[in-house]
C-alpha positions in Angstrom: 49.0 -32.1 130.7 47.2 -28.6 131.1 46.6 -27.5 134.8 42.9 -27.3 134.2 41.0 -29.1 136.6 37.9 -31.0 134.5 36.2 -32.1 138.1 35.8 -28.8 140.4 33.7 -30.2 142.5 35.4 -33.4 143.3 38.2 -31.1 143.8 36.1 -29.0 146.4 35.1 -32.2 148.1 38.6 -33.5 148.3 39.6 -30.4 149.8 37.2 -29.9 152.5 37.5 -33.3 153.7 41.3 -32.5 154.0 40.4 -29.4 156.1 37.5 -31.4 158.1 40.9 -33.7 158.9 43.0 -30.9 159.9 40.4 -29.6 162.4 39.8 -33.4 163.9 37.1 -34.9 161.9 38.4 -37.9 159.7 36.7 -40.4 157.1 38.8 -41.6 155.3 38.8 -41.7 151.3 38.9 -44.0 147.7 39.1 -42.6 144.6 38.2 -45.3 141.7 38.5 -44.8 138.3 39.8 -46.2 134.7 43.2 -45.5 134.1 43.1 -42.1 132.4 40.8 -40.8 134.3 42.5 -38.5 136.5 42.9 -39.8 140.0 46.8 -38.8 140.2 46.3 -35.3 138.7 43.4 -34.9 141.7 46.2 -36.0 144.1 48.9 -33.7 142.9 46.1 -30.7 143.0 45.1 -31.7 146.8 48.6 -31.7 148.2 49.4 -28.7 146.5 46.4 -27.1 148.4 46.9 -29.1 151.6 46.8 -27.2 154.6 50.6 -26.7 155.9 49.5 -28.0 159.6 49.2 -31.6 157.9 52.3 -34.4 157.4 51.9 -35.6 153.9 52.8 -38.7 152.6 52.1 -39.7 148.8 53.7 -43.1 147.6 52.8 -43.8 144.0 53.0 -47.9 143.5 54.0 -49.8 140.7 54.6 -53.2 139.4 57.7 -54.0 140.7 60.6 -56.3 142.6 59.5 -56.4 146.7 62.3 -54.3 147.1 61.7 -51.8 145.0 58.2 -51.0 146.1 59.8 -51.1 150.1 62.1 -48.7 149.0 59.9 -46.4 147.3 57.5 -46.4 150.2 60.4 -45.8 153.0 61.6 -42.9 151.0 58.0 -41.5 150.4 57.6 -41.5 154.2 61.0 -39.9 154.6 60.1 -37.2 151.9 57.0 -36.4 153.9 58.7 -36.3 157.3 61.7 -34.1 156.2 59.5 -31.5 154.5 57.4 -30.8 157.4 61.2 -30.5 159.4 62.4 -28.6 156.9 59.1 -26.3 156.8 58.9 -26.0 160.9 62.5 -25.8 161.1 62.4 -22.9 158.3 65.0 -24.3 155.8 65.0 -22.8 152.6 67.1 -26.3 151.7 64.7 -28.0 148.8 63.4 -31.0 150.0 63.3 -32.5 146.4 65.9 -32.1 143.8 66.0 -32.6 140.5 66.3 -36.0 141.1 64.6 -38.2 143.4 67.1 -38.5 146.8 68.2 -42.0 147.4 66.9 -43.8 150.0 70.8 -43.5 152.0 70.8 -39.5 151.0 67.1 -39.2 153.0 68.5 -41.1 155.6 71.6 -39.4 156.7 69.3 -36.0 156.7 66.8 -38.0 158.7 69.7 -39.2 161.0 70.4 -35.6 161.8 66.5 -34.6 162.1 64.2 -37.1 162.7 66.6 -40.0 164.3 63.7 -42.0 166.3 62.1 -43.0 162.5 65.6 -43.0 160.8 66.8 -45.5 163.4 63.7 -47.8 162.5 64.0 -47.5 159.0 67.6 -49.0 159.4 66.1 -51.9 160.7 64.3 -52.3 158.2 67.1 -52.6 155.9 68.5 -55.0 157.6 65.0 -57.1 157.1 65.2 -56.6 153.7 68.5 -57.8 152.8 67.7 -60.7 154.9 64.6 -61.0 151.9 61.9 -61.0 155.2 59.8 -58.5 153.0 56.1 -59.3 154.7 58.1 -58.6 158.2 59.6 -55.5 156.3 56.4 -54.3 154.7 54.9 -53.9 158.5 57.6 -52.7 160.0 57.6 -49.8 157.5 54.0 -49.1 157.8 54.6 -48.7 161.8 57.1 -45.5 160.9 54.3 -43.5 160.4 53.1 -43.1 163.8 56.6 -42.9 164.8 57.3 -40.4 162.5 54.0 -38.4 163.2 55.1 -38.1 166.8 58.6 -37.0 165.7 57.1 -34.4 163.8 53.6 -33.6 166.0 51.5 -33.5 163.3 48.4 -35.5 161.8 49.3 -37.4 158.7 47.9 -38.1 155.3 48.9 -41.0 154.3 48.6 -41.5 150.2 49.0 -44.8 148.3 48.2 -44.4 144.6 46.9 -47.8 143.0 47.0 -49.8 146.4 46.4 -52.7 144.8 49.7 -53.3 144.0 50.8 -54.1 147.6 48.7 -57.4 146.9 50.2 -58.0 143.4 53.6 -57.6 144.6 53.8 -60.4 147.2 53.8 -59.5 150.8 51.9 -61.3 152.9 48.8 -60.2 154.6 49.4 -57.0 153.3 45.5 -55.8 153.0 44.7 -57.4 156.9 48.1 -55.2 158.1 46.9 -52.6 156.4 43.2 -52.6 157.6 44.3 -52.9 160.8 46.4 -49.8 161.0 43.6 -48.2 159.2 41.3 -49.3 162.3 43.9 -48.2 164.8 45.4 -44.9 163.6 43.2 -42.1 164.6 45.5 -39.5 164.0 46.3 -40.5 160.3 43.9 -40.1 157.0 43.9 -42.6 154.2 43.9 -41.9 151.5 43.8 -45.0 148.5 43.6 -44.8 144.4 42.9 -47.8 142.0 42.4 -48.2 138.3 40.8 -51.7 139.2 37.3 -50.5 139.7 36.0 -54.8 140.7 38.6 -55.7 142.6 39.2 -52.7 144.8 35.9 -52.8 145.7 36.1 -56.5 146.6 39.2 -55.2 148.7 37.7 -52.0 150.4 34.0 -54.1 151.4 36.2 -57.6 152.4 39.3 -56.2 154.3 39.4 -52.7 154.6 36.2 -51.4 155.7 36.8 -52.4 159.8 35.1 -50.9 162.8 36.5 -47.2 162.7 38.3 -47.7 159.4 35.1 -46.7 156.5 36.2 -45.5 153.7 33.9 -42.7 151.7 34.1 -44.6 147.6 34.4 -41.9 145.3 34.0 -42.8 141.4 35.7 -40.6 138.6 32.8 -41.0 136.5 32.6 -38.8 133.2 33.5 -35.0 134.3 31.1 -32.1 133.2 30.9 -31.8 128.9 30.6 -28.3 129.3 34.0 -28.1 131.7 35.9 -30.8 129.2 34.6 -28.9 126.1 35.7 -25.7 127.3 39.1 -26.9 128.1 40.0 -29.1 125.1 39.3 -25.5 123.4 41.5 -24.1 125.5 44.2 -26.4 124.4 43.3 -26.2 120.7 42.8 -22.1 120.7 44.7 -20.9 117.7 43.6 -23.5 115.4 41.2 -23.1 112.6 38.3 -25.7 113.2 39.0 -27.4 115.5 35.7 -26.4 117.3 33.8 -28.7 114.6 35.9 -31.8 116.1 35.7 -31.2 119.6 32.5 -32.7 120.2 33.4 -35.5 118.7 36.5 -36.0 121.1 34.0 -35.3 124.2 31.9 -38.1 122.7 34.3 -40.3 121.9 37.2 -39.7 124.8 35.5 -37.4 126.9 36.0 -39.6 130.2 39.5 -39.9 130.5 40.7 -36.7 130.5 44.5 -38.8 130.1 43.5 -39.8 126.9 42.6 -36.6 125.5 45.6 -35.0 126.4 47.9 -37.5 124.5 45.5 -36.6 121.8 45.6 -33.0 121.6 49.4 -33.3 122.1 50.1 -35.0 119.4 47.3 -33.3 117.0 49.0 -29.7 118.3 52.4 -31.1 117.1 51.2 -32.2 114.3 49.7 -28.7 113.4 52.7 -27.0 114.0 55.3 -29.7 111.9 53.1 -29.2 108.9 52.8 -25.6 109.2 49.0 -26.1 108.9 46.6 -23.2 109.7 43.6 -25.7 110.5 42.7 -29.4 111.5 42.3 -31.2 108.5 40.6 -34.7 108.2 44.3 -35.9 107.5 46.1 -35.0 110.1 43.6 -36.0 112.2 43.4 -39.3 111.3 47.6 -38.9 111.5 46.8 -38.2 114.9 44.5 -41.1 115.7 46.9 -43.3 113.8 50.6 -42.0 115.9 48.9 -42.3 119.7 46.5 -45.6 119.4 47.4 -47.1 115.5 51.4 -47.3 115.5 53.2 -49.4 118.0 55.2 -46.7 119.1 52.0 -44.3 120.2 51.4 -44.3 123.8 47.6 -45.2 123.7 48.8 -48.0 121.3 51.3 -49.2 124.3 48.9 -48.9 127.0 46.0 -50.9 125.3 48.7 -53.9 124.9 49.8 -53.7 128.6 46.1 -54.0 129.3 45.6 -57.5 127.7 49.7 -58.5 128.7 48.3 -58.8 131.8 45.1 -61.1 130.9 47.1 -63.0 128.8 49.4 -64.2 131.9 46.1 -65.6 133.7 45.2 -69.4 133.2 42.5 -69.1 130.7 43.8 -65.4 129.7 43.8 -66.4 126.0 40.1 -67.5 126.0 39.5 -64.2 128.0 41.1 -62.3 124.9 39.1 -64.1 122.2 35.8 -63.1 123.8 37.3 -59.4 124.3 37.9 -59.3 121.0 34.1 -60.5 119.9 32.4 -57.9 122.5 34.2 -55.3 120.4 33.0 -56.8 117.6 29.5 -56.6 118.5 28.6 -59.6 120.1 26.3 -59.0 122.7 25.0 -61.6 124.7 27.4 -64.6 126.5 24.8 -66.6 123.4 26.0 -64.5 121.0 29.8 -65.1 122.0 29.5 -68.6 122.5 28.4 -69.0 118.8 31.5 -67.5 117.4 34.1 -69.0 119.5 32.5 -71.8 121.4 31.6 -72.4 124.7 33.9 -74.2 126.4 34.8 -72.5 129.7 33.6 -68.9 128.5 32.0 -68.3 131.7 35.1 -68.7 133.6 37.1 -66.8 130.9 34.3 -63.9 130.6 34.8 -63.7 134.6 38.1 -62.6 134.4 37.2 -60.0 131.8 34.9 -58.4 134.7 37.9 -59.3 137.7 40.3 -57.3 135.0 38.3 -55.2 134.3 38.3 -55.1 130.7 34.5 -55.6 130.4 31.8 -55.5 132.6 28.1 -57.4 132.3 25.1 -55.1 132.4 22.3 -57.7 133.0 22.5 -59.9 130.3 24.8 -58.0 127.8 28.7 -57.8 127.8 30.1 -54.1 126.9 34.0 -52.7 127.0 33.1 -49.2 128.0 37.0 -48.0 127.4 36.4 -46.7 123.8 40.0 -46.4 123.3 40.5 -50.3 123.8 37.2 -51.0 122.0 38.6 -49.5 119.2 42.1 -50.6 119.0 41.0 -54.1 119.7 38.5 -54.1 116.7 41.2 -52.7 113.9 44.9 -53.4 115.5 44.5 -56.5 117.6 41.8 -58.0 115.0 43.8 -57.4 112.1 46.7 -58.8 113.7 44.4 -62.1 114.8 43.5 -62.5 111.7 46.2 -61.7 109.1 49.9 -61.6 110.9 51.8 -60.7 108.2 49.0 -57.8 106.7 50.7 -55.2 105.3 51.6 -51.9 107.1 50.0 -49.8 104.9 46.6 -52.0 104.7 46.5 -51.7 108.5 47.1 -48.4 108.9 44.1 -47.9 106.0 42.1 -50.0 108.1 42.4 -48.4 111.7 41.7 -45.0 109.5 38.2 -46.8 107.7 37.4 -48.1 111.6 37.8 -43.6 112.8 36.3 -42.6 109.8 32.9 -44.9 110.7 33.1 -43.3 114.1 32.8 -40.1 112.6 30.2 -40.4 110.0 27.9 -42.5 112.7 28.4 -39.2 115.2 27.9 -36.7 113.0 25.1 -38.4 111.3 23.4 -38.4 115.3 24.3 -35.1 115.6 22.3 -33.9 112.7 19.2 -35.1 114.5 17.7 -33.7 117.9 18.2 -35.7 120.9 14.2 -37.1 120.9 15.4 -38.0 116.8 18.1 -40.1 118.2 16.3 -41.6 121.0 14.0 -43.0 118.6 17.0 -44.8 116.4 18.1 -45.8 119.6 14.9 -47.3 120.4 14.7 -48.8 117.0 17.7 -51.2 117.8 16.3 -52.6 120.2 16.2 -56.6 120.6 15.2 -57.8 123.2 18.0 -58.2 125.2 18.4 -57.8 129.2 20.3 -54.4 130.2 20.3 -52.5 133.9 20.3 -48.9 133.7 19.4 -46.8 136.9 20.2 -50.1 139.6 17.4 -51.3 137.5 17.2 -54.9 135.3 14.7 -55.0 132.5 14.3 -56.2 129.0 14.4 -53.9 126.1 11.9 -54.7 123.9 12.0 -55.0 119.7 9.2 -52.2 118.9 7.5 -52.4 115.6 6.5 -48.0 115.8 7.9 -45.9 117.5 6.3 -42.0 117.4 6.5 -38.9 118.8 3.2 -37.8 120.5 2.3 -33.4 119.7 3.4 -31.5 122.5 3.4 -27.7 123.0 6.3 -26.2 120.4 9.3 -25.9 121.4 8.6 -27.4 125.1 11.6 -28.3 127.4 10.3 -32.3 126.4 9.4 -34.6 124.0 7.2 -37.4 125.0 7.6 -40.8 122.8 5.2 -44.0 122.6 7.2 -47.2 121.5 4.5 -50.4 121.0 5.7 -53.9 119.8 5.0 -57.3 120.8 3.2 -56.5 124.0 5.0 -53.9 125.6 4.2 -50.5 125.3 6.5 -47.5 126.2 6.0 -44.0 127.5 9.3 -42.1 127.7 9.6 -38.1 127.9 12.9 -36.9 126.4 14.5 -33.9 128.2 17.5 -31.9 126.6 17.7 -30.5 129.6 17.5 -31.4 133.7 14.1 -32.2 134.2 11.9 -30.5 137.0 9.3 -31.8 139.9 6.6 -30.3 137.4 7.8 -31.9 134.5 8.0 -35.7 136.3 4.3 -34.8 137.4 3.1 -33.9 134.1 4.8 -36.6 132.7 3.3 -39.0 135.2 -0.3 -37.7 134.6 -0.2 -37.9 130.7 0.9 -41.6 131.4 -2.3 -42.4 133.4 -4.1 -40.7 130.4 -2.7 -43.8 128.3 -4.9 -46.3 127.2 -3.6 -48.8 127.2 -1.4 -48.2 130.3 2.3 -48.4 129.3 4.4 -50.9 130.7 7.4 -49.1 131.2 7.7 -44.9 132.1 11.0 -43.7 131.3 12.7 -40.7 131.9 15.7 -39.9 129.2 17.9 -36.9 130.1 21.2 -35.5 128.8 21.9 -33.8 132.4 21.1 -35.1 135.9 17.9 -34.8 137.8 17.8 -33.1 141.4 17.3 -34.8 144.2 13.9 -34.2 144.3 13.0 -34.6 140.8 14.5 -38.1 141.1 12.7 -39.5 144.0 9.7 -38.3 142.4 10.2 -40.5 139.3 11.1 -43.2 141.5 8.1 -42.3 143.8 6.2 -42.9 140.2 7.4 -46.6 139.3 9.8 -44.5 136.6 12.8 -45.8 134.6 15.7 -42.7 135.0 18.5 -42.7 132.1 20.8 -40.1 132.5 23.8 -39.2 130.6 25.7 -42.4 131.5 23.1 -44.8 131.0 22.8 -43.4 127.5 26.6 -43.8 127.0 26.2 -47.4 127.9 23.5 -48.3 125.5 25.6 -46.6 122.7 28.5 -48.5 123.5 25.7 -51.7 122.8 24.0 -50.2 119.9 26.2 -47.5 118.0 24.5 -43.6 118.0 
């Protein structure tokens, strides 16, 4: 994956808090996010920048044996122990190889340099041969202050997707945890998870003690104009590939993981063919290798997603209402009509714990359009015809990218206030929150664009039908202070008075400009909001 870093200022934030560390201020951090969105490239970037005063520790977890995951964890601490010798000793000797050191190599350098925290860490062994692996889990956590008084030097202390320690069996492992988290002054946390719901649930119930708050930071869609600039980056050379690159923005734009996979494979494609330009074929080749075929890694990682929901008690229930919110369906009504309602609440629950979907007042949306799509060709098809030919499938998944394309360029041929109103147009009466606010969307019989100066910086709409009545202003840009107060007193001007005022923007409000909207009894969609509703009702 390309260097580029797609969130500057998350990477600014993350770095000043390391430096606030270093010079004694600590708060501790959690970076949440879909898999694929980046939170192990942002770790990888802060280390590399950390300042050389501070111990680091970064312990990827896994799904794995006990063992295993103590293993990996004692020779993370080790790593992060002997580089800060090696560095204040000033030993050109590599710390890493081009293998990762086994756990006995690490200790009989550790034996020589850092012997109180090598002499614990054998006792630890001897705790985990004996299979005592809660006793062994705490026992490895308390190397760390050991370790940072062997070395005299603050810590960072990095577990990427924490929640593993739960899944893999030790006891307790979130209350030891918390505790040291309460108790260790002199080391900064620092935890990752691609679980967004039950990390959360962890951080608020068992984490968040006394001294031990943890600042929640959420890898949310990075910039469009950062994303679009590098995906042409990684495409320069190519002949058109600028007329596709929106379209990847729109339809994989937040997981930078997923794009890179894609312009991998496109850019090998390209060169195996000998092909000047991106044609539609090979990139439907491309779609088809990385999410269609069972050997692409998009494909691979969309099974592992529902592996694990089908190993849950009502997991297969779970699946078949998956599998109708990609379809379309809606509303829990709307699910419970094709498949039937017996224990769909439970089983729509442990979409939300997985999360594989998530409820947005009363409609159900997957919001990973990577799994909404291979779940609506490949894991339908398969559902529905097991022995479908190869070639029918892959003609299939193609029809199901082709749709995608002609519903976003068609959308793009329109200005944003022109797709507002087709937006508004779909409309039927469901219950959505947008903006930490639940309301009811209404079915509108017109919907109109009201004259405003030519080529102003808004458009204002009025939506009527069956007693609600809409005033929205449509900004392609950020809206300002003035433009929420105009907007506010064109509304009053209204008769009759709308019911809802909304504010649609493609870029975020300041500060200001949103607790003015607020202020006025306003509805704020941004950029996100707007994503969410066409995941519900196409472009």
């Amino acid at each position: 994956m390309s260097t580029t870093n797609i969130r500057p200022e998350l990477a600014r934030h993350l770095a000043q808090r390391l430096q606030a560390f270093s010079e004694g201020f600590r708060h501790n951090l959690a970076l949440i996010g879909p898999s694929g969105s980046g939170k192990t490239f942002q770790l990888q970037q802060l280390l590399e920048r950390a300042p050389a005063t501070l111990l680091r520790i970064y312990c990827p977890l896994y799904r794995e044996s006990p063992r295993s995951q103590l293993t990996r964890l004692l020779c993370a601490i080790l790593q992060g122990g002997l580089a800060t010798s090696s560095t204040r000793a000033g030993s050109e000797e590599p710390t890493h190889g081009p293998a990762t050191p086994s756990l006995e190599a690490l200790l009989q350098r550790a034996d020589r340099e850092l012997p109180r925290t090598a002499s614990a860490m054998r006792a630890v062994e001897l705790l985990m041969v004996k299979r005592l692996y809660a006793e062994a889990f705490t026992r490895t956590l308390d190397t760390i202050p050991l370790l940072t008084e062997e070395c005299g030097r603050s810590c960072v202390f990095i577990l990427d997707e924490f929640l593993y320690l739960e899944e893999t069996g030790f006891a307790h492992a979130f209350h030891e945890l918390g505790k040291r988290v309460m108790t260790w002054p002199s080391t900064l946390f620092v935890l990752t998870s691609s679980a967004p719901y039950r990390s959360r649930e962890i951080l608020r119930e068992r984490l968040q003690l006394l001294f031990g708050q943890f600042e929640l930071l959420v890898l949310d869609a990075p910039n469009p104009a950062t994303t679009m600039a590098w995906i042409q980056q990684e495409l320069r050379g190519i002949r058109r590939a600028k007329t596709m690159v929106p379209f990847l923005l729109q339809w994989l734009g937040a997981y930078p993981w997923y794009l890179a996979v894609f312009l991998r494979r496109l850019r090998e494609l390209v060169m195996l063919h000998r092909s000047p330009e991106v044609t539609e074929e090979l990139f439907l080749q491309t779609a088809w290798d990385v999410l269609g075929h069972t050997s692409g890694a998009l494909h691979q990682w969309c099974v592992s997603r529902i592996t694990g929901l089908t190993h849950q008690r009502i997991g297969t229930r779970a699946l078949e209402g998956l599998i109708q919110i990609a379809e379309g369906a809606r509303t829990t009504t709307d699910i419970g009509k094709r498949i039937g309602r017996a224990r769909l609440s439970a089983a729509l629950q442990l979409l939300v714990e997985q999360d594989l979907a998530q409820r947005s007042g009363m409609c159900w949306v997957i919001t990973d359009p990577i799994l909404r799509c291979w779940l609506s060709t490949v894991m339908l098809t398969q559902q529905r015809d097991a022995r479908i030919d190869a070639t029918d499938a892959r003609a299939r998944f193609e029809r199901y990218v082709r749709l995608l394309w002609i519903a976003w360029s068609d959308a793009n041929r329109r200005s944003f206030p022109e797709q507002v109103i087709g937006l508004f147009g779909k409309f039927t009466e469901e219950m959505i929150s947008l903006d930490s606010k639940t309301g009811r969307l209404p079915r509108f019989e017109t919907i109109r664009a009201h004259p405003q100066e030519p080529d102003g910086p808004e458009t204002y709409l009025i939506a009527e039908g069956q007693g609600s009545r809409w005033c929205a202003a449509v900004h392609d840009g950020p809206p300002t202070e003035q433009a929420i107060s105009s907007f506010d007193a064109f509304c009053k001007t209204q008769t009759p008075k709308p019911s809802r005022k909304i504010v649609i923007a493609k870029a975020a409000l300041d500060e200001n400009a949103r607790l003015l909207a607020k202020a006025s009894n306003m509805w704020v969609w941004s950029a996100d909001d707007l994503r969410l509703l066409t995941s519900l009702y196409g472009h």
